[in-house]
N, CA, C and O atoms as a printed pandas DataFrame, in Angstrom:
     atom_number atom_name residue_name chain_id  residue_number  x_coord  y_coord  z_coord
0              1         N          UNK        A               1    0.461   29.989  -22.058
1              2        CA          UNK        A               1    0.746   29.744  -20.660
2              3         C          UNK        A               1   -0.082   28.557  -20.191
3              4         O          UNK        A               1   -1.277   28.460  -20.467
4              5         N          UNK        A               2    0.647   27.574  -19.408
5              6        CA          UNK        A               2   -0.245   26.624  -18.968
6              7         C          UNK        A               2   -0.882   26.740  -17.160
7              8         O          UNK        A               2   -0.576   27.500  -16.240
8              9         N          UNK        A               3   -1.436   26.096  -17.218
9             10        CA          UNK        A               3   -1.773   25.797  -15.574
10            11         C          UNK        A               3   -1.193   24.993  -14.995
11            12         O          UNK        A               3   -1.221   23.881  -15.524
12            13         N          UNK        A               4   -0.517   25.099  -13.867
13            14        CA          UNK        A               4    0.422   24.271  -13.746
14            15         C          UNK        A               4   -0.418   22.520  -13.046
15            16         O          UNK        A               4   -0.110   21.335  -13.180
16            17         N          UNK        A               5   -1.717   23.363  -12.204
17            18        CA          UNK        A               5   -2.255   22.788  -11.553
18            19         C          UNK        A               5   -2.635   20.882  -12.691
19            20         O          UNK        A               5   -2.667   19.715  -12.301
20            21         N          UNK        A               6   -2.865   21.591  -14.260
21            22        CA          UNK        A               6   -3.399   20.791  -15.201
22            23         C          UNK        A               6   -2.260   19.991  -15.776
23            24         O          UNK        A               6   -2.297   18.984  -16.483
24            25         N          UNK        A               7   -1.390   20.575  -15.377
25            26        CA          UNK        A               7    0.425   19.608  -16.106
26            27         C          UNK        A               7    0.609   18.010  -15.492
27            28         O          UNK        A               7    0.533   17.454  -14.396
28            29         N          UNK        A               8    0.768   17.806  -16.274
29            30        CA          UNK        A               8    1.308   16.274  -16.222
30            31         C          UNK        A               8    2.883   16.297  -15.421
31            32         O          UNK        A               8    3.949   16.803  -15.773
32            33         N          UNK        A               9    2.542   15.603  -14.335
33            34        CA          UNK        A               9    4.029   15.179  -13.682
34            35         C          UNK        A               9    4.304   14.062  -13.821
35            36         O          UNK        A               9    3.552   13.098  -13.679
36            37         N          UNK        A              10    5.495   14.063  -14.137
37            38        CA          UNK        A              10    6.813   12.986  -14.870
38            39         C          UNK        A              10    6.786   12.139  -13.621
39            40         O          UNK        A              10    6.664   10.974  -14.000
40            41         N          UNK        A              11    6.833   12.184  -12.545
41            42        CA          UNK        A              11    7.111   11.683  -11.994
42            43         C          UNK        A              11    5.710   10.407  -11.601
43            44         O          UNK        A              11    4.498   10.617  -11.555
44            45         N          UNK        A              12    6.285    9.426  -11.427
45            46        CA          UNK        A              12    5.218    8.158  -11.540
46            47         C          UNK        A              12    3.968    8.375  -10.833
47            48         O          UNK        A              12    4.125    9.002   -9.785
48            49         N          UNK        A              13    2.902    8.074  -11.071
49            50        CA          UNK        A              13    2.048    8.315  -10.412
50            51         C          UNK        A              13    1.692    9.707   -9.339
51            52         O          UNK        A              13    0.809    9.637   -8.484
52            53         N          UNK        A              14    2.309   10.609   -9.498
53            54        CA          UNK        A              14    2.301   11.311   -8.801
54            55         C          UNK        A              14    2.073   12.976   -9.521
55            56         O          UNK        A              14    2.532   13.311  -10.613
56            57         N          UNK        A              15    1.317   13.793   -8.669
57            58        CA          UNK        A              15    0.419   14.660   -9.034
58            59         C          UNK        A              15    0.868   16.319   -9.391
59            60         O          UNK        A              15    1.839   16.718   -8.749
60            61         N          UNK        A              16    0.378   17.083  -10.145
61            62        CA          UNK        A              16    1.209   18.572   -9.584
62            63         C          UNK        A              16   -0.023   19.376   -8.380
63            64         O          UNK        A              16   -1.227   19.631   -8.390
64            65         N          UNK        A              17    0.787   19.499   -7.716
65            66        CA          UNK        A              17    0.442   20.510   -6.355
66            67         C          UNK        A              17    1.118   21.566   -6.205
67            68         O          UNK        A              17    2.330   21.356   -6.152
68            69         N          UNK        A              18    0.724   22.878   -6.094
69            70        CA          UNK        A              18    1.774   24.073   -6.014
70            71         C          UNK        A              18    2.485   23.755   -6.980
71            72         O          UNK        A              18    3.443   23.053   -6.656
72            73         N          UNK        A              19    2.388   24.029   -8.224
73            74        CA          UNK        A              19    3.463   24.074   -9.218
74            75         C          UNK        A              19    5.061   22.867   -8.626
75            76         O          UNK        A              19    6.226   22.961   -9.016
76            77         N          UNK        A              20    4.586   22.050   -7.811
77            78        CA          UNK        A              20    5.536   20.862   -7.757
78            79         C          UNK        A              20    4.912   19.468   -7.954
79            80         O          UNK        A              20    3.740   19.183   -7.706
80            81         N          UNK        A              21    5.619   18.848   -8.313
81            82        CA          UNK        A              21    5.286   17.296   -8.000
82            83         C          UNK        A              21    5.458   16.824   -6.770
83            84         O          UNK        A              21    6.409   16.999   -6.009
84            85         N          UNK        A              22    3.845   15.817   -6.525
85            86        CA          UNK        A              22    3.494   15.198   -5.157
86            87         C          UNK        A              22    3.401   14.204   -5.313
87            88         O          UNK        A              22    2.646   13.799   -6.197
88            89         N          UNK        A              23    4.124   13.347   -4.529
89            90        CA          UNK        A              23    4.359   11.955   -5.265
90            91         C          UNK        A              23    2.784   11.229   -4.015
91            92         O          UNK        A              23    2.816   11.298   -2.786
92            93         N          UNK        A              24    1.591   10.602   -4.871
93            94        CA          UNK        A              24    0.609    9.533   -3.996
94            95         C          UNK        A              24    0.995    8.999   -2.400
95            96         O          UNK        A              24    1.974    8.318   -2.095
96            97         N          UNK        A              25    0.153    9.406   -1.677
97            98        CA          UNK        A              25    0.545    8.803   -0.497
98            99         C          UNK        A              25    1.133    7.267   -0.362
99           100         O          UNK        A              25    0.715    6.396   -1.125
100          101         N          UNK        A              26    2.254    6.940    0.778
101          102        CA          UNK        A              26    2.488    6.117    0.690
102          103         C          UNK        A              26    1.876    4.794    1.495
103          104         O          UNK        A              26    1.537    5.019    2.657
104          105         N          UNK        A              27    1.748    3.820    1.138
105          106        CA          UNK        A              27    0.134    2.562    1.454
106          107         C          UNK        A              27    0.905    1.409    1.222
107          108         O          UNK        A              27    1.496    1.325    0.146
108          109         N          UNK        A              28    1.006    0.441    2.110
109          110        CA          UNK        A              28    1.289   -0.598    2.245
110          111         C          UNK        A              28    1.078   -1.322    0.860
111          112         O          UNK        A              28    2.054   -1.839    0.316
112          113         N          UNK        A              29   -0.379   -1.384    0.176
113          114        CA          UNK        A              29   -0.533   -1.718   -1.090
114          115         C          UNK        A              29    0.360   -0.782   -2.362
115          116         O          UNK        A              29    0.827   -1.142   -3.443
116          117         N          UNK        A              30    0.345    0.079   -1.910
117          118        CA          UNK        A              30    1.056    1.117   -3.040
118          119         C          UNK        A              30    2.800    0.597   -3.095
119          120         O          UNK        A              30    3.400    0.563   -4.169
120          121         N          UNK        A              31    3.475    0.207   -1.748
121          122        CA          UNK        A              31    4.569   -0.264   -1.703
122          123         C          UNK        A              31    4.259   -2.031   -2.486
123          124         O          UNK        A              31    4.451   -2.100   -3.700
124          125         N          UNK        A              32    3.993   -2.787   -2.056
125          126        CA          UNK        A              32    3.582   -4.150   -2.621
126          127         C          UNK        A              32    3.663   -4.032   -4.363
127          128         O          UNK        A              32    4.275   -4.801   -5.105
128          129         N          UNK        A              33    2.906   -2.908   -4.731
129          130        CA          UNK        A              33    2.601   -2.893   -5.933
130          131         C          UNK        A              33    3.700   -2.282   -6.954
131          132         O          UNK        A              33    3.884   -2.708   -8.094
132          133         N          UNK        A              34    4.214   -1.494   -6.510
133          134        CA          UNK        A              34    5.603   -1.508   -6.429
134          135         C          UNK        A              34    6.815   -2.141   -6.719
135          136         O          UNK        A              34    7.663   -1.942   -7.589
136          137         N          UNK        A              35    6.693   -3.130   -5.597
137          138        CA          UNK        A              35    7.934   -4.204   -5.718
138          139         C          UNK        A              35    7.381   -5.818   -6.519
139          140         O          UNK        A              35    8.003   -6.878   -6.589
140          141         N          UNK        A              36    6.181   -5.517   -6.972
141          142        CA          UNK        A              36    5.221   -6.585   -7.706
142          143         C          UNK        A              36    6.134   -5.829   -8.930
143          144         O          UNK        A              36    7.123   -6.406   -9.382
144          145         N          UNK        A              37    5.651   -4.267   -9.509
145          146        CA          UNK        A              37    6.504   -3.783  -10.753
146          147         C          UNK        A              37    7.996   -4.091  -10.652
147          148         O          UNK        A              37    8.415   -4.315  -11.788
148          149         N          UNK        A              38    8.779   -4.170   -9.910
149          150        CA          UNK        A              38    9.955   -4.433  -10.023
150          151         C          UNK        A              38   10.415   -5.693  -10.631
151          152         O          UNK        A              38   11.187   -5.786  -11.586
152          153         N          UNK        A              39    9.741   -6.857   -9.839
153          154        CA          UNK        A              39    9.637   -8.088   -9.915
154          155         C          UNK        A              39    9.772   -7.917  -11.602
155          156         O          UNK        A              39   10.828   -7.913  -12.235
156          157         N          UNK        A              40    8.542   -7.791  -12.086
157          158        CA          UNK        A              40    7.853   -7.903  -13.369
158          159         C          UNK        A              40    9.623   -7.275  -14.181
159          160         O          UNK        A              40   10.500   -7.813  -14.857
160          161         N          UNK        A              41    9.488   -6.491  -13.852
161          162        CA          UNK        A              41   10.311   -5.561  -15.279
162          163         C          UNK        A              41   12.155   -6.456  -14.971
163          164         O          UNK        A              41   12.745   -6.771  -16.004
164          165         N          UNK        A              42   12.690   -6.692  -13.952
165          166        CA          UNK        A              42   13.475   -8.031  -13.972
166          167         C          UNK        A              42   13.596   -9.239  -14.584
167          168         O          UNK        A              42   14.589   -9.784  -15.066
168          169         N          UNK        A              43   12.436   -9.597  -14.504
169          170        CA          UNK        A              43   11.998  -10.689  -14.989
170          171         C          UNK        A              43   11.715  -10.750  -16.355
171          172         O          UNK        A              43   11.467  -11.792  -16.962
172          173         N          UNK        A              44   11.768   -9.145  -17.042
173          174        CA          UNK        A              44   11.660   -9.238  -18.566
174          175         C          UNK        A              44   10.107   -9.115  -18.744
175          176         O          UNK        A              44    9.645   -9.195  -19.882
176          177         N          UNK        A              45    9.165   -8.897  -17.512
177          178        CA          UNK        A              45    8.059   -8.799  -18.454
178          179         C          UNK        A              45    7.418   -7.628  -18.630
179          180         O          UNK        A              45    6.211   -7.548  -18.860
180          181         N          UNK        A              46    8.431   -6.372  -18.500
181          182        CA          UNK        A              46    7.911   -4.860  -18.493
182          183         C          UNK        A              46    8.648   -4.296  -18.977
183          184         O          UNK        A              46    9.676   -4.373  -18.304
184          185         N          UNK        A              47    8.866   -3.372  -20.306
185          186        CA          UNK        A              47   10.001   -2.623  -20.980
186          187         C          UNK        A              47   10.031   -1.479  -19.848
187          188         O          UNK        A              47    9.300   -1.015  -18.972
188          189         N          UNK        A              48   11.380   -1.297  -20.418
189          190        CA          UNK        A              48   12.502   -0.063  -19.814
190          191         C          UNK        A              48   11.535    1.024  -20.272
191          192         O          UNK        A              48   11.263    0.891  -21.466
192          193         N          UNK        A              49   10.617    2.606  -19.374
193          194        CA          UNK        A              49    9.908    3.061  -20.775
194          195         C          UNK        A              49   10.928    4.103  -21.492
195          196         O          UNK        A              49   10.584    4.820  -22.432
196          197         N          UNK        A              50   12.101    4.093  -20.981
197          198        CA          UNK        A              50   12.922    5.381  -21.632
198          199         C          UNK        A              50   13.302    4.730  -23.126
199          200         O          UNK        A              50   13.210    5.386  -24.164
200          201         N          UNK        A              51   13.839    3.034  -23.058
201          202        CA          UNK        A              51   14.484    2.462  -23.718
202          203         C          UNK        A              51   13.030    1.683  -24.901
203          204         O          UNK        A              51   12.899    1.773  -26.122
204          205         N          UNK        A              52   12.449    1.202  -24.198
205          206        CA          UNK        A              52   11.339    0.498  -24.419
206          207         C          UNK        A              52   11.512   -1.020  -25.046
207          208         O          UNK        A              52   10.728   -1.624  -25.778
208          209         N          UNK        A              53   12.735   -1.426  -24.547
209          210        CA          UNK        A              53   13.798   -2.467  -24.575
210          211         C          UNK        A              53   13.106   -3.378  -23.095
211          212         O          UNK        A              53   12.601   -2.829  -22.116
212          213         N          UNK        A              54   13.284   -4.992  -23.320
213          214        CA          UNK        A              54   12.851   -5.702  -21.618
214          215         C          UNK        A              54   14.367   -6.595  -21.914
215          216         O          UNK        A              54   14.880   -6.977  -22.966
216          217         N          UNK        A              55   14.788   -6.716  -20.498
217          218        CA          UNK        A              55   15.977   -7.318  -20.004
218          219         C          UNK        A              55   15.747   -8.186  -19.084
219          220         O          UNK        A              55   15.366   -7.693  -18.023
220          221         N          UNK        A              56   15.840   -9.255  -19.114
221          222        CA          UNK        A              56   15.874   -9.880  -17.897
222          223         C          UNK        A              56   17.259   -9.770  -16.759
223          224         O          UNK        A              56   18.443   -9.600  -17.050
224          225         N          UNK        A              57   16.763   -9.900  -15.675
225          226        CA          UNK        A              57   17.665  -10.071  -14.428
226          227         C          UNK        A              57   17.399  -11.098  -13.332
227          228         O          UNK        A              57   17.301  -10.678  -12.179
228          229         N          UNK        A              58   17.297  -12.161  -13.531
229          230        CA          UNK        A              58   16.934  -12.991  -12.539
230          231         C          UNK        A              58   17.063  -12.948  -11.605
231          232         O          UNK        A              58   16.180  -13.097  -10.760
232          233         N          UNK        A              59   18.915  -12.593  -11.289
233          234        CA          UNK        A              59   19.061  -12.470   -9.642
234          235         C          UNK        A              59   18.461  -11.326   -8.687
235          236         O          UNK        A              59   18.343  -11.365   -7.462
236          237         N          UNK        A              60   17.976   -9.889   -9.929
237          238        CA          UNK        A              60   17.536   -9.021   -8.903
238          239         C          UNK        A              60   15.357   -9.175   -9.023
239          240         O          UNK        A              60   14.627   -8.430   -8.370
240          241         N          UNK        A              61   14.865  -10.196   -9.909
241          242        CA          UNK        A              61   13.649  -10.710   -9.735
242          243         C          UNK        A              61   13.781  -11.398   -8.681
243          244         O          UNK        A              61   13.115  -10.887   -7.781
244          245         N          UNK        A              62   14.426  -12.498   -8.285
245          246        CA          UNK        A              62   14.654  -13.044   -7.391
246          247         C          UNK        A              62   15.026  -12.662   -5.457
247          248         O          UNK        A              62   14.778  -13.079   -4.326
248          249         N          UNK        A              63   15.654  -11.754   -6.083
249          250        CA          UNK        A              63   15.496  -11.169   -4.477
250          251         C          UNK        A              63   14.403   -9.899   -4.358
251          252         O          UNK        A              63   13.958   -9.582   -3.255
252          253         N          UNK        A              64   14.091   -9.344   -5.331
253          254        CA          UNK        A              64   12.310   -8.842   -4.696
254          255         C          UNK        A              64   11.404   -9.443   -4.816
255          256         O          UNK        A              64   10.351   -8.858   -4.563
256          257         N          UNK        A              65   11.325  -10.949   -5.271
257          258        CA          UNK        A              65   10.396  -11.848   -4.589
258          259         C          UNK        A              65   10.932  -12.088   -3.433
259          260         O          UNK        A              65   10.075  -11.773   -2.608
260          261         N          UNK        A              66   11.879  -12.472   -2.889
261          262        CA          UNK        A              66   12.445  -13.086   -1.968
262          263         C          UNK        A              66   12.167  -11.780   -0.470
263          264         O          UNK        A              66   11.728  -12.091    0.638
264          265         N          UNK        A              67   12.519  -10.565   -0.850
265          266        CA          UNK        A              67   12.173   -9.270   -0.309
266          267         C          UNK        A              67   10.161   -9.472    0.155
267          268         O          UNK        A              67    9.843   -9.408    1.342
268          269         N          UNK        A              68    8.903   -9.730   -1.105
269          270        CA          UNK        A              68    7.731   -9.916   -0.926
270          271         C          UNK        A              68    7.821  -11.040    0.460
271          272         O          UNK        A              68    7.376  -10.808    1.584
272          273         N          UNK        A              69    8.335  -11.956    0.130
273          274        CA          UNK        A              69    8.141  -13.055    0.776
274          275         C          UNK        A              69    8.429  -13.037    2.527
275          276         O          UNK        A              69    7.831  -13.584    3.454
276          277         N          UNK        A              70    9.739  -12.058    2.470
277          278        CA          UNK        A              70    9.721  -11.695    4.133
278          279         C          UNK        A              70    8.981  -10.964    4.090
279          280         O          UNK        A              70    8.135  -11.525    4.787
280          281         N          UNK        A              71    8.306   -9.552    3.652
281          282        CA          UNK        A              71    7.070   -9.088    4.179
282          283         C          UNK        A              71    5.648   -9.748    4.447
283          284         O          UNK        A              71    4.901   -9.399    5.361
284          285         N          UNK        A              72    5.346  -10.868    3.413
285          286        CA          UNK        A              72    4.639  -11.598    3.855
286          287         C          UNK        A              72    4.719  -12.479    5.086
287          288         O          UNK        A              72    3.642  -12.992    5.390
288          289         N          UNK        A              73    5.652  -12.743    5.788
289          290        CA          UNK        A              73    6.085  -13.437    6.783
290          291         C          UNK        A              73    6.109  -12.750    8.076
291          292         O          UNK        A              73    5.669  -13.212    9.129
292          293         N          UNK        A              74    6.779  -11.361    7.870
293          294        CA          UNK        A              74    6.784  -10.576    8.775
294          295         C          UNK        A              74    5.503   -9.966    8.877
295          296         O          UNK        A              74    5.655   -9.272    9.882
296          297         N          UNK        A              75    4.626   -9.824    8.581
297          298        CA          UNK        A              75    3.553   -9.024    8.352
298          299         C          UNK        A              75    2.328  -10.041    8.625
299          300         O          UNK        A              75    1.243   -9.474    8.487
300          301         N          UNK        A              76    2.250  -11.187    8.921
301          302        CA          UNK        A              76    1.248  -12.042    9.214
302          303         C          UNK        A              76    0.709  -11.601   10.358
303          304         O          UNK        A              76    1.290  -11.287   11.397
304          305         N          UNK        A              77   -0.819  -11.595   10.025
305          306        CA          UNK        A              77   -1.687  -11.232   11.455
306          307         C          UNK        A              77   -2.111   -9.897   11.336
307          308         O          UNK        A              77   -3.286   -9.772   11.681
308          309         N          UNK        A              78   -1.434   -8.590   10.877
309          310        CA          UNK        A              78   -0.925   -7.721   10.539
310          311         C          UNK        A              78   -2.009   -6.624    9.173
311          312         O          UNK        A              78   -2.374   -5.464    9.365
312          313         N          UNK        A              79   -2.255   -7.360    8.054
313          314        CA          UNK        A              79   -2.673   -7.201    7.156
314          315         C          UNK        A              79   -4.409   -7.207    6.884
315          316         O          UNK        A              79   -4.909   -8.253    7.299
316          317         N          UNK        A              80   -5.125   -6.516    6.444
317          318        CA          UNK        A              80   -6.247   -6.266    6.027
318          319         C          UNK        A              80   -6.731   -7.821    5.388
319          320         O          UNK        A              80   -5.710   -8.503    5.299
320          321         N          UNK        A              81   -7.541   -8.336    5.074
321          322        CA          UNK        A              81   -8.028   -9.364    3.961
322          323         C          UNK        A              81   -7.160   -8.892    2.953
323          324         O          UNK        A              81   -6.245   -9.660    2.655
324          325         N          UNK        A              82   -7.232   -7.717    2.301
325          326        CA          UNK        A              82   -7.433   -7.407    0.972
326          327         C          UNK        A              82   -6.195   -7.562    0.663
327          328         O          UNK        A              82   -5.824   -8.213   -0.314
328          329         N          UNK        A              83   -5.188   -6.783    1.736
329          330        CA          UNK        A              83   -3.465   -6.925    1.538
330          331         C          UNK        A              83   -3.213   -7.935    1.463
331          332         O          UNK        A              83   -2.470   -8.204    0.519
332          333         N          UNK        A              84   -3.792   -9.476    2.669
333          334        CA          UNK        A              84   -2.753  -10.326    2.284
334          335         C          UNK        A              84   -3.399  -11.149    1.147
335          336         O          UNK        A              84   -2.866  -12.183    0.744
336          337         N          UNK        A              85   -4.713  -10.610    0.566
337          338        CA          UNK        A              85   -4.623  -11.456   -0.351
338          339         C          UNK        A              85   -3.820  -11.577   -1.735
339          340         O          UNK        A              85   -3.098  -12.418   -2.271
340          341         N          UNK        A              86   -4.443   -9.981   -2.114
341          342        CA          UNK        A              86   -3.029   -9.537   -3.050
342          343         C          UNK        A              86   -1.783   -9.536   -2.813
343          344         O          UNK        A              86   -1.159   -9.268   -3.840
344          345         N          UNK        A              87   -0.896   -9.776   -1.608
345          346        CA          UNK        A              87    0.360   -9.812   -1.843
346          347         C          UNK        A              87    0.545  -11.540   -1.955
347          348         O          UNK        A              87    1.710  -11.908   -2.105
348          349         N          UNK        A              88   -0.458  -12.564   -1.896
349          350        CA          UNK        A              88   -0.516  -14.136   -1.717
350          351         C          UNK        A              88   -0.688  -14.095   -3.505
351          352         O          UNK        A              88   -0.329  -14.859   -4.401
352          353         N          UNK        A              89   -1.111  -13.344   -3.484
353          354        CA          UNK        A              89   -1.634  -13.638   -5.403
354          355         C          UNK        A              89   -0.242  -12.864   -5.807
355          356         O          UNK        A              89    0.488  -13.504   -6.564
356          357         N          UNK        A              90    0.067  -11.988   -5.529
357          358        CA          UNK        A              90    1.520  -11.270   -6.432
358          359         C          UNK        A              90    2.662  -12.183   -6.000
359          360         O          UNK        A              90    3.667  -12.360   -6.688
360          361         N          UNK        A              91    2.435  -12.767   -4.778
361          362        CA          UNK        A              91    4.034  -13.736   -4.924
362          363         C          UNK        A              91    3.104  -15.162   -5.776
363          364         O          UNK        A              91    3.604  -15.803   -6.700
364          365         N          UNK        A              92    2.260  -15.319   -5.431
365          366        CA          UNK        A              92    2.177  -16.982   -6.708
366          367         C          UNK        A              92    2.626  -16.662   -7.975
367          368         O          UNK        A              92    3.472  -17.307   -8.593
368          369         N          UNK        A              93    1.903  -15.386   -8.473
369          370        CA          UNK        A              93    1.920  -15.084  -10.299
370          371         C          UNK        A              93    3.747  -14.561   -9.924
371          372         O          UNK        A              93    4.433  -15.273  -10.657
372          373         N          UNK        A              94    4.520  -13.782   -9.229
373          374        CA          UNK        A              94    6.036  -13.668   -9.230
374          375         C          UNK        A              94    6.842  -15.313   -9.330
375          376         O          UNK        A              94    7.953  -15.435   -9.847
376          377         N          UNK        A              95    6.214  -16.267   -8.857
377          378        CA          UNK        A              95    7.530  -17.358   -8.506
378          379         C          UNK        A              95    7.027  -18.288   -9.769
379          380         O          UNK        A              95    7.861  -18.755  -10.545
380          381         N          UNK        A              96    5.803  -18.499   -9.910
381          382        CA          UNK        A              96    5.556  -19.394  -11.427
382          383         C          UNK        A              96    6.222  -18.468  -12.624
383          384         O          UNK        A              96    6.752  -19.178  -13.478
384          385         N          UNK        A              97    6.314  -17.141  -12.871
385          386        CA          UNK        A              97    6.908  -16.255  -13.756
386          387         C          UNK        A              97    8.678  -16.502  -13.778
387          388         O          UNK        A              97    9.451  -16.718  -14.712
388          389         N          UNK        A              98    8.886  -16.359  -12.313
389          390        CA          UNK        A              98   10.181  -16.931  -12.204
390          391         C          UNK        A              98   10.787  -18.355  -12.875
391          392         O          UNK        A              98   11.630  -18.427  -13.769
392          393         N          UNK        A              99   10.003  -19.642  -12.071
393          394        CA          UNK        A              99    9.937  -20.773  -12.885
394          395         C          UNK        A              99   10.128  -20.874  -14.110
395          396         O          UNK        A              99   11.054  -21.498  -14.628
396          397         N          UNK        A             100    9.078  -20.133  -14.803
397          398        CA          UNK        A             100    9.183  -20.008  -16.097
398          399         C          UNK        A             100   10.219  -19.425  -17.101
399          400         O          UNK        A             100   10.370  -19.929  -18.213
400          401         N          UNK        A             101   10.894  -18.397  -16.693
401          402        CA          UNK        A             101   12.150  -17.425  -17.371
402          403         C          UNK        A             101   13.341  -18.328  -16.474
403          404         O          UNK        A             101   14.478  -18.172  -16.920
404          405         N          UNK        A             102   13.266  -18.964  -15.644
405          406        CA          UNK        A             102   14.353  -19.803  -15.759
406          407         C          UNK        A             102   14.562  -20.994  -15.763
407          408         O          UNK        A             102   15.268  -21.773  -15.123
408          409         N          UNK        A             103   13.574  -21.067  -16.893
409          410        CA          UNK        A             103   13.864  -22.929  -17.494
410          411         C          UNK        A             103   14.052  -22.369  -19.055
411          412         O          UNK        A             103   14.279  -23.160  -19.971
């Protein structure tokens, strides 16, 4: 018999509570980081983990940078130091990555 409390939940990052999965509160950085992973695994630089296969998709890398980029816009003034610095550093390293997979 296990504990349920000690089980590993499947579900990403997220915890068992009461014999269910609790998915991490949700945080402005936790969303960012997020659509930073999306970016990445589009773009071919994160395998599928079911498949463990990487695909690129440019057009849908491209519009969750493009997605970062209005939150950065909309969100000016708005943001901690820390947020806008990391989301200024996740769109530079997203659009040179871009650059790069499409040349």
């Amino acid at each position: 018999m296990t504990d349920s409390a000690s089980e590993k939940c499947k579900c990403a990052g997220g915890k068992m509570q009461d014999g269910q999965c609790a998915m991490p509160e949700v945080t402005f950085t936790h969303f960012i980081m997020s659509l930073n992973t999306s970016a990445l695994f589009h773009l071919g630089e994160l395998a599928d983990p079911s498949t463990g296969q990487t695909k690129q998709d440019l057009i849908l890398a491209m519009h969750t940078i493009d997605t970062l980029d209005l939150l950065q816009h909309k969100t000016k003034g708005n943001l901690t130091d820390d947020e806008e610095l990391m989301l200024g550093k996740f769109l530079h390293d997203l659009k040179m990555r871009y650059v790069a997979a499409s040349t």
